[in-house]
C-alpha positions as CSV (number, residue, x, y, z in Angstrom):
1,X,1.2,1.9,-35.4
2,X,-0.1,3.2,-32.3
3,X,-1.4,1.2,-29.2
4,X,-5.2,1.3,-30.0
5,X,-4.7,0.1,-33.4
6,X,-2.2,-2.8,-32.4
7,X,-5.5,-3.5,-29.9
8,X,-7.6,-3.0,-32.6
9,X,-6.1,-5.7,-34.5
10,X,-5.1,-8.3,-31.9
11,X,-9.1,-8.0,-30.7
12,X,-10.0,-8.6,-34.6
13,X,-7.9,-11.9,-35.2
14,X,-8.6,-13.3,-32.0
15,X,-12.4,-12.8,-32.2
16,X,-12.6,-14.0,-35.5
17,X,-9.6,-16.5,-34.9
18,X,-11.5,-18.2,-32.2
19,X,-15.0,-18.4,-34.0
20,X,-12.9,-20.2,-36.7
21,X,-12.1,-22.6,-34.2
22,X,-15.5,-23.1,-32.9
23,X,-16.9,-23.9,-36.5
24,X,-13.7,-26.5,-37.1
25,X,-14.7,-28.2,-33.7
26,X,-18.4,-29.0,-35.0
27,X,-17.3,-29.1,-38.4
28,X,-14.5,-32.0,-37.9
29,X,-15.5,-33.5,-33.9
30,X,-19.1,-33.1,-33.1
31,X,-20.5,-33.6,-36.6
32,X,-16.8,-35.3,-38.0
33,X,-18.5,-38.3,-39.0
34,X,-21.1,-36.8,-41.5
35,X,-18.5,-34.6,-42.9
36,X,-16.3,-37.6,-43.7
37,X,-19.1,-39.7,-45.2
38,X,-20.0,-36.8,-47.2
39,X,-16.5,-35.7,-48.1
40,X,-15.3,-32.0,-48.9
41,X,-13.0,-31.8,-45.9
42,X,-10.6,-29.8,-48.1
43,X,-13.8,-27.5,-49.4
44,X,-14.7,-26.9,-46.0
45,X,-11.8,-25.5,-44.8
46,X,-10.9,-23.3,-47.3
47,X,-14.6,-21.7,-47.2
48,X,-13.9,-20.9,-43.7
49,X,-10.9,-19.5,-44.3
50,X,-12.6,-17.2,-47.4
51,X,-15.6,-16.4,-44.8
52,X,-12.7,-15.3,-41.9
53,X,-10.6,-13.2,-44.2
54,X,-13.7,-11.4,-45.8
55,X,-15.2,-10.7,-42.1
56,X,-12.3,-9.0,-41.1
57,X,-12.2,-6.8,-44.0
58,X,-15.9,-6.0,-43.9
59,X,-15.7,-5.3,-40.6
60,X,-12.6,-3.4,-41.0
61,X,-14.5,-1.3,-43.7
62,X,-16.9,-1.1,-41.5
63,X,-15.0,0.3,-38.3
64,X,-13.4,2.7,-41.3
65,X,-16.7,4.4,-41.8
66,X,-18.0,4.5,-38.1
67,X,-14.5,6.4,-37.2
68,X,-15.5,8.8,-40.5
69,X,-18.4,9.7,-39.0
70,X,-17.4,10.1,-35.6
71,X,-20.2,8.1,-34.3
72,X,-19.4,8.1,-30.5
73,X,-20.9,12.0,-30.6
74,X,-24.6,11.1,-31.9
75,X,-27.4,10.2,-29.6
76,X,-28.8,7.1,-28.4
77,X,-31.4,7.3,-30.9
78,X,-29.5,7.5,-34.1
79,X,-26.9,5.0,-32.6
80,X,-29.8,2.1,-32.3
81,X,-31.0,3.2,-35.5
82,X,-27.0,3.2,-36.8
83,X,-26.9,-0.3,-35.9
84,X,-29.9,-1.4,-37.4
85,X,-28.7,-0.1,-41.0
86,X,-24.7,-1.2,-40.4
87,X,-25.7,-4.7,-39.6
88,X,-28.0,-5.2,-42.2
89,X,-26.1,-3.4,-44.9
90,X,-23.1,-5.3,-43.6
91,X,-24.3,-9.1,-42.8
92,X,-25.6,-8.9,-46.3
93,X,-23.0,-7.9,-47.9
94,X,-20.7,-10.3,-46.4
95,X,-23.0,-13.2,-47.4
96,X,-22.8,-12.4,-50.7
97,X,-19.3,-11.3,-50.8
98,X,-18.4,-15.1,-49.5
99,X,-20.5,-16.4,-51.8
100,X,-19.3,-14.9,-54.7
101,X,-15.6,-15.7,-54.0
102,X,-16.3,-19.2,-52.7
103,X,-18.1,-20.3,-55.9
104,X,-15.8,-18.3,-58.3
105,X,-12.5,-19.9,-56.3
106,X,-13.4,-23.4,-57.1
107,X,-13.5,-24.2,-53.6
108,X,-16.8,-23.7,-52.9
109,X,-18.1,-26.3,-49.9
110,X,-21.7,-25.6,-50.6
111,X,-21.0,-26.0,-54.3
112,X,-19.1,-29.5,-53.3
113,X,-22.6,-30.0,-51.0
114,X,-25.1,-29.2,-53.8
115,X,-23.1,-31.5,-56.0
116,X,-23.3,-34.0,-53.9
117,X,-26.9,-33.7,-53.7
118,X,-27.4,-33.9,-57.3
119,X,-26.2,-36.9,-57.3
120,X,-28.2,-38.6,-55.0
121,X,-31.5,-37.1,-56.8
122,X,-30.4,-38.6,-59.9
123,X,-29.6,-42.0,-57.9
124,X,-32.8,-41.7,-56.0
125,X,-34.4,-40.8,-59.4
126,X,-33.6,-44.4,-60.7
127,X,-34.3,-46.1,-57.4
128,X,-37.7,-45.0,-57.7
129,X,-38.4,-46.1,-61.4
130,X,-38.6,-42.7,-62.6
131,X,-36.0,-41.9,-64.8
132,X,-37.6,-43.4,-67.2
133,X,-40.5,-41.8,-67.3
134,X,-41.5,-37.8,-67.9
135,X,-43.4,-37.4,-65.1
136,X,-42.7,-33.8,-65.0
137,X,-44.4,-33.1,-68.5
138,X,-47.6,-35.8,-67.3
139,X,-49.8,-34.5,-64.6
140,X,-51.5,-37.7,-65.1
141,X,-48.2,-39.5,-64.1
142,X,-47.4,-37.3,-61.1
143,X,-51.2,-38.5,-59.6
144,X,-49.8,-41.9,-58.8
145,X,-49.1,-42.2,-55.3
146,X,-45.8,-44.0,-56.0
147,X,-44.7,-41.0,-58.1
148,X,-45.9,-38.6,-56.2
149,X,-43.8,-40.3,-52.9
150,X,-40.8,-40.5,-54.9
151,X,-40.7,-36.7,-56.2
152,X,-41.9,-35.6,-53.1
153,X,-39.1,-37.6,-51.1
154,X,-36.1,-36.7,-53.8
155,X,-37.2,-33.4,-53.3
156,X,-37.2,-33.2,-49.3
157,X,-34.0,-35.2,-49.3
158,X,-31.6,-33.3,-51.7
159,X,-33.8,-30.1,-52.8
160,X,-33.3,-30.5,-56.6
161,X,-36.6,-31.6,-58.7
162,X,-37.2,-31.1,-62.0
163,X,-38.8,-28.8,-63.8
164,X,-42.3,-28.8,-66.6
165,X,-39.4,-28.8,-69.5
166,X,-36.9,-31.4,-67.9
167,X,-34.4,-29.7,-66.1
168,X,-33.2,-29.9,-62.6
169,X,-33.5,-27.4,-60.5
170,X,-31.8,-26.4,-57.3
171,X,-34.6,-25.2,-54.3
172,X,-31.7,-23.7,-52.3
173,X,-33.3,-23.0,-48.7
174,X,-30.4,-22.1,-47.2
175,X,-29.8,-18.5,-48.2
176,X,-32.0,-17.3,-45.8
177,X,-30.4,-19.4,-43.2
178,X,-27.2,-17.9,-44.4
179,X,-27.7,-14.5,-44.3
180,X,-29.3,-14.5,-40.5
181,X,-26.2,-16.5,-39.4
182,X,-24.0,-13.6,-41.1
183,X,-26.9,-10.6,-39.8
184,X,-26.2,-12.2,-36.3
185,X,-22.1,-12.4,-36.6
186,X,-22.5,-8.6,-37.2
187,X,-24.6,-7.9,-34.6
188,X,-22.4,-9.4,-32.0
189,X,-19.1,-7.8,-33.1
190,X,-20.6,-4.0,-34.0
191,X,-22.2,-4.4,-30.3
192,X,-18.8,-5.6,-28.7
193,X,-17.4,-2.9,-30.9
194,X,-19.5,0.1,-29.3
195,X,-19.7,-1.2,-26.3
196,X,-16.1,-1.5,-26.0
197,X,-15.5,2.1,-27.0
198,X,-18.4,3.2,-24.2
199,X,-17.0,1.7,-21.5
200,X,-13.1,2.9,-23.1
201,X,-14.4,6.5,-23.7
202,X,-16.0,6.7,-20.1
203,X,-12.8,5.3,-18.3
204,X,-11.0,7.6,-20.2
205,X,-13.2,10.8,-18.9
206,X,-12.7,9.5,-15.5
207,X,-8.6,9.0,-15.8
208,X,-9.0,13.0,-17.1
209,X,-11.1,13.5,-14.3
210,X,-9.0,12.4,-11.9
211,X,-6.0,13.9,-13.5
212,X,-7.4,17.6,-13.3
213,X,-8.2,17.3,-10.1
214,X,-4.9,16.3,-9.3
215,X,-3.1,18.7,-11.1
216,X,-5.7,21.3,-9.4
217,X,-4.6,19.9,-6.3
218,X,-0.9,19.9,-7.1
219,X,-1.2,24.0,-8.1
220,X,-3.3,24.9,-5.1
221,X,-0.8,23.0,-2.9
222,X,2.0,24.9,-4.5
223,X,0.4,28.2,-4.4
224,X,-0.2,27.9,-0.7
225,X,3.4,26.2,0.1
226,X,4.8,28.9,-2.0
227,X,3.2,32.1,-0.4
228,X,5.1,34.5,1.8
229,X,2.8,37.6,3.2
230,X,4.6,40.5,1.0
231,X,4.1,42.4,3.9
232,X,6.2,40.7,6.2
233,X,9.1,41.0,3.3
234,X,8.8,44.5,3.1
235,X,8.7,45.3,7.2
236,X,11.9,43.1,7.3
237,X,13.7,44.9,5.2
238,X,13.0,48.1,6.3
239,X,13.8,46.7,9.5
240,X,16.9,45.5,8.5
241,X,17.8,49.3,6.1
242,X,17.3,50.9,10.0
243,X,19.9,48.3,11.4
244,X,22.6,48.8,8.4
245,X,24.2,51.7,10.4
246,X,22.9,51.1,14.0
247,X,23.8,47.4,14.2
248,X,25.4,46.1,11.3
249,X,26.2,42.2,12.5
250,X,22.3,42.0,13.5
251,X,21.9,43.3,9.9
252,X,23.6,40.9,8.6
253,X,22.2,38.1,10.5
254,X,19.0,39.5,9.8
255,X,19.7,39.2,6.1
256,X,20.5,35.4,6.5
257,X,17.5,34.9,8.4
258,X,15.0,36.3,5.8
259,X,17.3,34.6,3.2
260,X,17.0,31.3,5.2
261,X,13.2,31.8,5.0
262,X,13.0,32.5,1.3
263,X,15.0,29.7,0.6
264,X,12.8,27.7,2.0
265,X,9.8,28.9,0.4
266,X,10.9,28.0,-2.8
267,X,11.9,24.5,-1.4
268,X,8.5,24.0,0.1
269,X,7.0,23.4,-3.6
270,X,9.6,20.7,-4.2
271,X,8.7,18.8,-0.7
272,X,5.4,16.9,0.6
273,X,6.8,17.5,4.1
274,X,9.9,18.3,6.4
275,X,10.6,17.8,10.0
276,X,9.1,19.5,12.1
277,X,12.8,20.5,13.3
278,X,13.5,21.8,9.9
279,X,10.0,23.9,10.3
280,X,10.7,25.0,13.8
281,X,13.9,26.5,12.5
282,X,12.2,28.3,9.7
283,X,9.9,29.8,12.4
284,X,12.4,31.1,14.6
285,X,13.8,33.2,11.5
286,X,10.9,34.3,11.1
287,X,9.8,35.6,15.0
288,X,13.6,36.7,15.1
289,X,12.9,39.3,12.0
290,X,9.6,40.3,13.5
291,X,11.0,41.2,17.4
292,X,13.7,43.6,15.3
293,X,10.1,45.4,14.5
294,X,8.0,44.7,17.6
295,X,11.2,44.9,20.1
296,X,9.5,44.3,23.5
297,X,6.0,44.3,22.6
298,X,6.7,40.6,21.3
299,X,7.6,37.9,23.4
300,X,8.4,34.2,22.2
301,X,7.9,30.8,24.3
302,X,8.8,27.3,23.1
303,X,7.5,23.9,24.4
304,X,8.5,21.3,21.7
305,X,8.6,17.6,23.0
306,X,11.7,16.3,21.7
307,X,10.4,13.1,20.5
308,X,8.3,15.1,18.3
309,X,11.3,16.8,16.2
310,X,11.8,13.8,13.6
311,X,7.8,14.0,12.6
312,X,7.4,15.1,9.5
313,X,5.0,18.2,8.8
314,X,3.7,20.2,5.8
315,X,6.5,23.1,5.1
316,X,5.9,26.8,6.0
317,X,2.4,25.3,8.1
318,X,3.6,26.3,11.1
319,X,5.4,29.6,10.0
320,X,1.7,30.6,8.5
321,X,-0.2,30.0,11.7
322,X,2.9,31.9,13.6
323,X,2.5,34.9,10.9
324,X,-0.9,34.6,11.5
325,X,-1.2,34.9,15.1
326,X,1.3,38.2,14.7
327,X,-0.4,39.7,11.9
328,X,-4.5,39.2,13.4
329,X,-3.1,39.3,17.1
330,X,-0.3,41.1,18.1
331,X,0.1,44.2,15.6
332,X,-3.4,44.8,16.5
333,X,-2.5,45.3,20.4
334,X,-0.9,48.6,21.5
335,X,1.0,46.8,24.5
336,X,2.0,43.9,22.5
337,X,1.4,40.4,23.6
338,X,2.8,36.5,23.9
339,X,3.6,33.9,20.9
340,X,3.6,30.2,22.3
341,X,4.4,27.5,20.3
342,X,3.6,24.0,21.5
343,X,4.8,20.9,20.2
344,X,3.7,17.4,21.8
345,X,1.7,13.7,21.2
346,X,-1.8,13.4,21.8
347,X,-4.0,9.9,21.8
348,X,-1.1,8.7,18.9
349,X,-1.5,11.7,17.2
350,X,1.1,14.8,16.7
351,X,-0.5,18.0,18.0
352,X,0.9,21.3,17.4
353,X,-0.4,24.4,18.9
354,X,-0.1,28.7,17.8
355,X,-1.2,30.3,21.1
356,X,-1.4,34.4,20.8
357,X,-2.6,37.3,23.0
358,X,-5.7,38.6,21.8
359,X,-9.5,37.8,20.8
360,X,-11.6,36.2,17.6
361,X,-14.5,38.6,18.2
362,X,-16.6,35.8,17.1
363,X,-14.6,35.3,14.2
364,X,-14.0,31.5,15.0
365,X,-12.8,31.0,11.3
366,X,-10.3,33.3,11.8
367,X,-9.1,36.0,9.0
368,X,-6.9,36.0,5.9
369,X,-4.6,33.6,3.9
370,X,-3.2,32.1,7.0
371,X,-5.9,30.2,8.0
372,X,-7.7,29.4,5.1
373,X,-4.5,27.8,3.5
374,X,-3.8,25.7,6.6
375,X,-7.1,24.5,6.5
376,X,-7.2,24.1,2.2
377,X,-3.7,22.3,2.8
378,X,-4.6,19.7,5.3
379,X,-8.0,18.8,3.6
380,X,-5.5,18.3,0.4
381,X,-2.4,16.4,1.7
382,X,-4.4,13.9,4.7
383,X,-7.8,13.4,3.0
384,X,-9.9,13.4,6.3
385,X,-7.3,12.4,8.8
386,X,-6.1,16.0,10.0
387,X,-7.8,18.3,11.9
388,X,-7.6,22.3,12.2
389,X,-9.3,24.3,14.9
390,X,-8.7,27.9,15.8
391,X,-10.5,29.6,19.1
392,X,-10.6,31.7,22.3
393,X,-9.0,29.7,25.2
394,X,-9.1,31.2,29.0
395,X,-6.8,34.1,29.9
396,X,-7.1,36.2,26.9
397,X,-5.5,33.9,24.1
398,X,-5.9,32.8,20.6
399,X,-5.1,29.3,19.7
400,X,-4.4,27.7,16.6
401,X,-4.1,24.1,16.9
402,X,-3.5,21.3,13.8
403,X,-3.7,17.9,15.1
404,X,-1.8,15.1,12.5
405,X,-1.6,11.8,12.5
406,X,1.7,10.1,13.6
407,X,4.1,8.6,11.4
408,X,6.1,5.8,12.5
């Protein structure tokens, strides 16, 4: 059975479990004393018990055909107008269903009542000097005032009176009262029911929501942690085909280097973040592969705060803004230029820096994946409390500058 069955079925029992209760609390405390001078305690209970079973199974019968057809995908309009029809059809039919098995059971409590009520006409009949007389058949008789009172009260007090050939008659007023009281059970649990499956069906649209965006988020993270500019893979090894004869130990090194990178590429989708150690190591890989291609034309300067090694950064960040500031700065410049990287704490948050040679042209977004994945991963992964600026800074430089927050 799955879950929202098992729920299903606790949420039927209970409800109708607990208005059993109710009913036994003013059947046997608050009215306990008229239901022992009147007797049919046993009656009682077992017509409750009849009325409980047969409003679960309605209302079972009645969840069946709701489900069949699919109501949660009609409008408003024909929902109301649903309702209207299901609790009518349905509080009717359970009144009569209940009646119909109470009075054919045996066990009938408004059979014991009525009986009961018979009775006390006939008793009331003699008290009042009538039984002797056919005042039903003599309109003459039923002028008296006496008579009159008497029928009139036998009839108010017990409802049975007796017809123009003699027999009693039952004026049962209670139907009515009977079947509003079953219209209204209805009505409360088929507007728990839809309501339920409203409020169910909208938390369930917002838990799939919430869940696509994630996974969005999840793929866009891993399709920006996972990119290396093809490039830069193809430079390096024609970098590294050139050194095979000339230089064959910086070949080989240069092998483990862009092996070192790659490696880490494909770990980046597995991690949220690595130290900023583990990144700067990655990046000088990386600037080591590109001075085999720019020689002299690229020159490399550090200043990384110790204390800022153990922080913990987004993998292959840093290595995109360095590729970037190569790329859209330093390939562009016949002469070459400078890479600085800067590392450091700023007002309790970690700041790190991408300095290059060269102009934005008023570009202030800056160009290509580089940027735009730094600035899609940090919106991502901090929600708000990471910033990313690139601009022009004084002497002829570029700078790239992510400012994180501090973990302790």
């Amino acid at each position: 059975m799955s879950k929202a069955n098992v729920r299903y079925w606790l949420c039927q029992f209970t409800g109708w479990g607990v208005w059993g209760l109710i009913i036994l609390y003013f059947n046997f405390v608050v009215f306990g004393d008229r239901l022992r001078e009147q007797g049919g305690e046993k009656e009682n209970l077992i017509s409750l018990v009849i009325f409980l079973v047969l409003g679960i199974l309605i209302t079972h019968i009645l969840r069946f055909f709701l489900i069949r057809i699919n109501w949660l995908k009609l409008s408003i309009n024909r929902i109301v107008l649903l309702f209207i029809i299901c609790v009518g059809a349905t509080g009717t039919a359970l009144f009569y269903a209940d009646y119909y098995v109470e009075y054919n059971s045996g066990y009938s409590y408004d059979k014991y009542v009525i009986s009961k009520k018979f009775e006390k006409a006939q008793k009331m009949e003699e008290q009042y000097g009538l039984s002797s007389l056919v005042y039903y058949r003599e309109p003459a008789l039923v002028s008296d005032s006496t008579i009159k009172r008497g029928i009139a009260e036998i009839r108010k007090t017990t409802g049975w009176y007796r017809n123009k050939k003699g027999d009693w008659v039952y004026q049962n007023r209670s139907d009515l009262v009977g079947i509003y009281y079953n219209l209204l059970l209805i009505a409360i649990w088929m507007l728990i029911y839809i309501v339920y499956h409203y409020v169910e069906r909208n938390r369930k649209g917002e838990l799939d929501r919430l869940r696509l965006e994630s996974t969005v988020k999840e793929l866009e993270l891993k399709t920006i942690k996972a990119h290396i500019n093809p490039h830069f893979i193809f430079n390096s090894l024609n970098s590294i085909r050139a050194l095979v004869d000339e230089n064959p130990t910086r070949a080989r090194r240069a092998i483990t280097e862009l092996s070192n990178i790659l490696r880490s590429s494909m770990q980046a989708e597995k991690a949220e973040t690595v130290t900023l150690q583990s990144e700067l190591d990655i990046v000088k890989d990386y600037l080591a592969l590109e001075q085999m291609r720019f020689e002299e034309r690229l020159k490399v300067e550090m200043d990384i705060d110790k204390d800022t090694l153990e922080q913990p950064v987004p993998p292959m960040m840093l290595q995109t803004l360095v590729e970037n500031s190569i790329k859209h700065g330093i390939s562009k410049l016949i002469n070459g230029g400078q890479v600085r990287i800067v590392a450091r704490f700023t007002n309790e948050h970690l700041e790190l820096s991408v300095q290059n040679t060269g102009q934005l042209n008023g570009h202030i977004n800056g160009e290509g994946f580089g940027i735009k994945s730094t600035q899609d991963r940090l919106n991502l992964m901090y929600q708000g409390k990471a910033a990313f600026e690139i601009r022009n800074i004084d002497g002829g430089l570029v700078e790239s500058k992510v400012i994180l927050p501090v973990t302790v």
